[in-house]
Each structure stands twice: as structure tokens, then as C-alpha cells.
N, C-alpha and C positions, 0 to 999 in steps of 0.2 A: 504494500500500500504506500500511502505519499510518506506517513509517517519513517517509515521502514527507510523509501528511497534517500529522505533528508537525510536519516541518522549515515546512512553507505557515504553519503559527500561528505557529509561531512566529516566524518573518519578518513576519509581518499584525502581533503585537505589539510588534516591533523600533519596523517602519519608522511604527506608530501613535503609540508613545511619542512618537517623534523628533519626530513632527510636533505634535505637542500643546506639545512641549519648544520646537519653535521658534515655533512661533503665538503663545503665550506670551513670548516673550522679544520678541518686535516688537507684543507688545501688542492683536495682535487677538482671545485670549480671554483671560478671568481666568481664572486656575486656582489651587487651594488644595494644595499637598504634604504639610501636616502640619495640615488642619483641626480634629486631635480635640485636637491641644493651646490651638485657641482655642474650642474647644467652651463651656465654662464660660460668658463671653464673649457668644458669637454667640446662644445660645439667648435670652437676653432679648429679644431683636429679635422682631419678629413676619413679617416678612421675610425671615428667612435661609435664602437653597440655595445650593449651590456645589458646584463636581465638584471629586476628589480624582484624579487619573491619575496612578498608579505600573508598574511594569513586573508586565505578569499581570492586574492590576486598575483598573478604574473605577468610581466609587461615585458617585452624586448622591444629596445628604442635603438635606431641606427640612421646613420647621416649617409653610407655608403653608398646611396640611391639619388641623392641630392645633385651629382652632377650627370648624372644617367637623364633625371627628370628637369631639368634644366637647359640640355642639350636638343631633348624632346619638344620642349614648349618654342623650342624659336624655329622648327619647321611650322610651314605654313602657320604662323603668329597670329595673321589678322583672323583665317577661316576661324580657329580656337574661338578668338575672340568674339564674334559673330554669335560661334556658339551657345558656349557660357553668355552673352547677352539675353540671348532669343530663352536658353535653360533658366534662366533666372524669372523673367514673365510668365515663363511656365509652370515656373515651382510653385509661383503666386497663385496661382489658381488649381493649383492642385492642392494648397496649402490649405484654400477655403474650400475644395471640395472634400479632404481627407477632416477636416473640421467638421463642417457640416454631416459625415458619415458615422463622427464619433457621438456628436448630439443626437442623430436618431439613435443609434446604438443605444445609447443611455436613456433614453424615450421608453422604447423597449422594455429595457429590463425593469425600468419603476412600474411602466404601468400596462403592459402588455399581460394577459391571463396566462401564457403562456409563454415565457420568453425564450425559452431556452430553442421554440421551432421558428420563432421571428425574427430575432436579434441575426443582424446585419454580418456582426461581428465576431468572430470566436475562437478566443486565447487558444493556445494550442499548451495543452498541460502534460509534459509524458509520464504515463500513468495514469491517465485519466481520462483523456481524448486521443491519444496517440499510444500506443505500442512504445514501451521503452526501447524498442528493437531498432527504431528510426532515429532515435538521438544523434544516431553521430552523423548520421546523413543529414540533420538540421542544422549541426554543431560545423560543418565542414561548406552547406551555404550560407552559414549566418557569419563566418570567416572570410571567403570569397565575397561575401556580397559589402561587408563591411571594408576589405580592402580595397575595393573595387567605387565606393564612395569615398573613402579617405580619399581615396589617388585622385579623384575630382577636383579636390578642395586645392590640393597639392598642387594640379594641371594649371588650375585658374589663377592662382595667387604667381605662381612661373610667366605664368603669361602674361599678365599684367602688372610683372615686373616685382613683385616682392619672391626673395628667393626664400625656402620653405630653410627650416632649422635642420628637421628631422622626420622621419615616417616610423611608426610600430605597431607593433600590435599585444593584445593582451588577452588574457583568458581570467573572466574572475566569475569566480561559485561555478556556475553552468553557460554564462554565459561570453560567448567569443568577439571579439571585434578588432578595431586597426583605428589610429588617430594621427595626426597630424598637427607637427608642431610649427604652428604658423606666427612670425616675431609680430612685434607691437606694431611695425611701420605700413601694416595691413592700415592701420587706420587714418593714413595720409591720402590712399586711394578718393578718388571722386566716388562719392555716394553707391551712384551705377555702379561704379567697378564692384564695389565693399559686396553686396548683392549680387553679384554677379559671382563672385568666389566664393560668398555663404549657400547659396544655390547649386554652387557648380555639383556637389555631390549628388542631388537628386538629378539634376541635367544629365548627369553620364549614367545614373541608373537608366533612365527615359529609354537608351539604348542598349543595354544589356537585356 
């Protein structure tokens, strides 16, 4: 049951800690606890990843991609540009459409006799509505789909001239994803632009 599955993770993250905690301490991996306080730091290097393991979370953060996706963004610059404009008006209205979908949703379940054959909407729980058997098949598009958005945000902010920090990704309790370290100077961008790069992740979904 759910009960059951929480106490398995939660055990799986106990006894993961521990062993990172002691691998570490006899020195057979590096590990970083508080990387973002040497962030400032590390970014200069053109080298730099390292994994952060805390209790719930792992993150791996790397720069090694920074001039890979930099190189990329000044082919064909303007068409990008275009892009990410036109994906930005679009996220707008799909922003108020996925809005608009969450208020019926919730219409629904307060006052529908029956929500559970109405409702719009529906959490995917495994163990509950899914087969624990699909996990890692959700775990494995909910990683690709999240890199595959980071790298939007990345593409846009390249293209429109602010260069990204760093790219990673992390896995914390159950759930997987990838983020992007975008500097402060993002917000010298013209308006447009700024939206244009907050956008840009759902624009490149648009086409996957």
C-alpha cells in the first residue's frame, strides 16, 4: 500500500545518504555539501561539476556544456530569436488556458456528485492509479522532459546574449528534473526579451 511504499523510500534514502556519507569520508568519492556557497568561485573554471547529496536530494551541476551551448545559439541567431518571441505569446495563452483547466478541475471536485468520472484532471499516484511497474518509465520522461525544458531556458538566454552559469540536474524523494543557472544580468534584457527566455522552456516543449 502507499503506506508501505513511503516507509521502502524512505529507507532507499536513509540507507543512500549513509553510504555517500561514508564513501566520502574514506575518500572514494568527492562530494560537495554546500557547493552554492563556493559557486561565485567555481564558475570561473571551465571545468567545474560536482554532486551535492543531502537527505531527499541529489543534484549534479556542470559548466562543461556552456560553451557546446553557446556555440549553438549563434547558428542561425535571428531564426532562434523569432522563435523564442513567437514561444513566449504562446506560453501566454496556454498559460491562461492550463489556468482556466485547473479552475474547472477544482469546480469539479467541490461540487461535482461524482468527481472522480468528471474531473478534467488526474494526479497520477503509483500505487494507486498506476502500477508501481511504470515508475521508472515516468521517472526516465519526467528527466528527459525536464532537460529538454531546462535547455530552452539555456537556448534563449544564449541567444539573447546573456551567457548561462551552468546546467544540472537532480533527483529529490521520487521526483526527477534539470535546472539552469541563469546570472543576474538576465534582468538588463528589454522586457520582451526577459519573457521570451522565461517562456523559452515551454516554446521548445511546443515541439517535442
Amino acid at each position: 500500500g502507499p503506506v508501505k511504499a513511503v516507509g521502502v523510500v524512505g529507507a532507499c534514502w536513509i540507507a543512500f545518504f549513509l553510504l555517500t556519507k561514508a564513501l566520502a569520508s574514506m575518500g572514494v568519492i568527492r562530494m560537495m555539501t554546500r557547493p552554492s556557497r563556493l559557486l561565485p568561485k567555481l564558475r570561473h573554471s571551465s571545468a567545474v561539476s560536482f554532486v551535492e547529496v543531502t537527505p531527499g536530494l541529489v543534484q549534479y551541476y556542470t559548466v562543461r556544456f556552456n560553451e557546446w551551448l553557446h556555440d549553438l545559439a549563434r547558428l542561425y541567431r535571428s531564426v532562434w530569436q523569432t522563435f523564442f518571441h513567437v514561444g513566449a505569446y504562446a506560453g501566454v495563452v496556454l498559460m491562461v488556458a492550463a489556468l482556466s483547466l485547473l479552475v474547472y478541475n477544482l469546480g469539479i471536485l467541490l461540487f461535482a456528485e461524482r468527481p472522480a468520472d468528471a474531473q478534467a484532471i488526474t494526479p497520477l499516484v503509483p500505487g494507486l492509479n498506476i502500477p508501481l511497474a511504470h515508475v521508472l518509465h515516468i521517472f526516465v520522461v519526467l528527466l528527459i522532459n525536464g532537460i529538454w525544458h531546462e535547455g530552452g531556458h539555456a537556448m534563449a538566454a544564449e541567444v539573447f546574449g546573456i551567457p548561462i552559469r551552468g546546467f544540472g540536474v537532480f533527483f529529490m524523494i521520487l521526483y526527477p528534473g534539470a535546472f539552469v543557472d541563469l546570472p543576474e544580468t538576465l534582468r538588463n534584457l528589454p522586457n520582451r526579451e526577459q519573457l521570451s527566455v522565461y517562456a523559452a522552456g515551454t516554446a521548445l516543449c511546443q515541439i517535442a
